[in-house]
C-alpha distance (Angstrom), angle and dihedral (degrees) to the residues before:
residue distance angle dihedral
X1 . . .
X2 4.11 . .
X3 3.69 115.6 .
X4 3.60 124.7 -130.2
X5 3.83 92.3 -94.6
X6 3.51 89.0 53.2
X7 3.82 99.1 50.8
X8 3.52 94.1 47.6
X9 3.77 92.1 52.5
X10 3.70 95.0 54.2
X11 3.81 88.4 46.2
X12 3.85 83.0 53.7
X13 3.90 85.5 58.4
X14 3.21 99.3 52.3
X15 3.90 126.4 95.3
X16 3.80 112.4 -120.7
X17 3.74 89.0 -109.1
X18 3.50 95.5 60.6
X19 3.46 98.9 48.5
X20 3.71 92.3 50.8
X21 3.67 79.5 58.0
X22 3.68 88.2 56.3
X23 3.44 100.4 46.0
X24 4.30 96.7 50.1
X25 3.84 86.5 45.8
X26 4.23 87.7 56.0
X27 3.71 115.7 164.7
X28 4.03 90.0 126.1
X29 3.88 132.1 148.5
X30 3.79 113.8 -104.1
X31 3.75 93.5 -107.7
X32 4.06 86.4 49.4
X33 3.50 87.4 51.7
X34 3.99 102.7 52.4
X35 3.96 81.8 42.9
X36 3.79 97.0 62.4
X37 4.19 89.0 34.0
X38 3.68 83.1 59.8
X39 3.83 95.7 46.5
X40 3.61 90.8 47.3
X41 3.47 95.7 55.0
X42 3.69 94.5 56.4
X43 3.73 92.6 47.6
X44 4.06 84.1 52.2
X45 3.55 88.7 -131.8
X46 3.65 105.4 149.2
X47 4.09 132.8 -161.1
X48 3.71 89.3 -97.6
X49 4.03 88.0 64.1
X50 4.24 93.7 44.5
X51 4.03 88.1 53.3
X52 4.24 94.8 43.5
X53 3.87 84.4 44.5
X54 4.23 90.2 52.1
X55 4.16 92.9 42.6
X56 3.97 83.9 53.8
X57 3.75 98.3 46.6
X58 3.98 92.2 47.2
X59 4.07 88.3 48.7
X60 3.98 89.1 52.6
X61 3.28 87.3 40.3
X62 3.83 98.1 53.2
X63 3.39 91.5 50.3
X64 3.74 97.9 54.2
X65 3.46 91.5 52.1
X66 4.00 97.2 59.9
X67 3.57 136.8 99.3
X68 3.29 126.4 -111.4
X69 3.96 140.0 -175.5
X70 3.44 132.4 -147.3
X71 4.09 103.9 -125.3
X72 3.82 91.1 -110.2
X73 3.75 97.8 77.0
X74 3.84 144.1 -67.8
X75 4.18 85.2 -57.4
X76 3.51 110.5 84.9
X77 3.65 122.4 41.7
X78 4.23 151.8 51.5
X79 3.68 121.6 -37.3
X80 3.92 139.9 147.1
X81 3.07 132.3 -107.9
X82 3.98 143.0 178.9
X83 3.97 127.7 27.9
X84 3.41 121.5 -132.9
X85 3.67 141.5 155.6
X86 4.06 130.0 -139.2
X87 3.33 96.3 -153.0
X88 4.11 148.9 -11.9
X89 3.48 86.4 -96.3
X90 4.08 87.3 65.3
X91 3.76 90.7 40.1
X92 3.40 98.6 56.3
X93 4.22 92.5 44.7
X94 4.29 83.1 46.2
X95 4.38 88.1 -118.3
X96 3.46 107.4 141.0
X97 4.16 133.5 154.3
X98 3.69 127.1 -97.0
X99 3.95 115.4 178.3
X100 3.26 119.6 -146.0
X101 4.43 120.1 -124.3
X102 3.58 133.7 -178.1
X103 3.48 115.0 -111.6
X104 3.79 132.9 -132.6
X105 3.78 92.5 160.6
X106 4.10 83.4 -65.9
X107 3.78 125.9 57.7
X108 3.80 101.1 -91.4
X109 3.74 113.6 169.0
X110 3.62 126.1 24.7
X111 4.07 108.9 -135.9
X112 3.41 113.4 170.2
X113 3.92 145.6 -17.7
X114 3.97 123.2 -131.6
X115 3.85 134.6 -173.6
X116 3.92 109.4 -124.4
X117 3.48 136.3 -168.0
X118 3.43 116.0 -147.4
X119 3.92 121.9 -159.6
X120 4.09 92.0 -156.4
X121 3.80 131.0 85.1
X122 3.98 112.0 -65.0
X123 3.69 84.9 -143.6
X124 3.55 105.9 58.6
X125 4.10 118.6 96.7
X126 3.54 97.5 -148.5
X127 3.65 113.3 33.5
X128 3.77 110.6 -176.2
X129 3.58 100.2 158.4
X130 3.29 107.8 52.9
X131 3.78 137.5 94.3
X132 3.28 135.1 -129.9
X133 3.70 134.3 -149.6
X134 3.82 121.2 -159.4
X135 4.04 105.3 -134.8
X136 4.06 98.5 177.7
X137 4.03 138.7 -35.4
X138 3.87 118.9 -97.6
X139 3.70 132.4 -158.6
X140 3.50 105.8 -78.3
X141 3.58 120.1 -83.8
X142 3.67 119.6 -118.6
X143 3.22 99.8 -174.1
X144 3.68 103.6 49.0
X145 4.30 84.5 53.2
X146 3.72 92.8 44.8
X147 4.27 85.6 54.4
X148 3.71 84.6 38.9
């Protein structure tokens, strides 16, 4: 386990973009905490800046994770594909991954996985009312392309 010293050094590395990142993502020890509190407050970035840097992340975010159609038809484009979930933890909260393909009227190209969470029943095969909310992207996952 780092010390205090030592987390407050690597926050001292660390460009004031990336430890926004660190401080929306949370989930820190105390000691972690105080540490990036402390380097915070000598960059003068204040809470104000964390939550503005959070809203614009989940904007970008949302519209990465969107599909999207070529004008020619439902043929060529970016759609999702797959549902999956990481763990029981996700099951139980209904967030599971979708990746992300281009589309020439089959999924082509794998881009990108994303955690969702869905607001319709876990249970149901086909779930065409529901919607989904993207909560972060993932490493891309192999096996949902490989079933794909």
């Amino acid at each position: 386990m780092a010390t205090p010293s030592e987390l407050l050094s690597t926050y001292q590395h660390m460009t004031d973009g990336q430890l926004l990142q660190v401080a929306n993502e949370g989930g820190l020890i105390p000691e972690a905490q105080l540490a990036l509190a402390e380097e915070l407050h000598r960059r003068n970035i204040k809470k104000t800046d964390v939550a503005l840097h959070k809203e614009k992340r989940q904007e970008t975010l949302e519209k990465e994770a969107t599909e999207r159609w070529f004008p020619f038809g439902y043929s060529l484009g970016y759609a999702f594909y797959g549902r999956k979930y990481l763990n029981e933890d996700d099951r139980r909260q209904n967030i599971h991954v979708r990746t992300k393909f281009f589309v020439f009227t089959i999924p082509l190209i794998p881009i990108a996985s994303y955690r969702f969470k869905c607001s319709g029943s876990p249970s149901k095969w086909f779930q065409w009312n529901t919607q989904y909310r993207v909560l972060n992207r993932v490493p891309l996952n192999w096996d949902q392309v490989f079933l794909t």
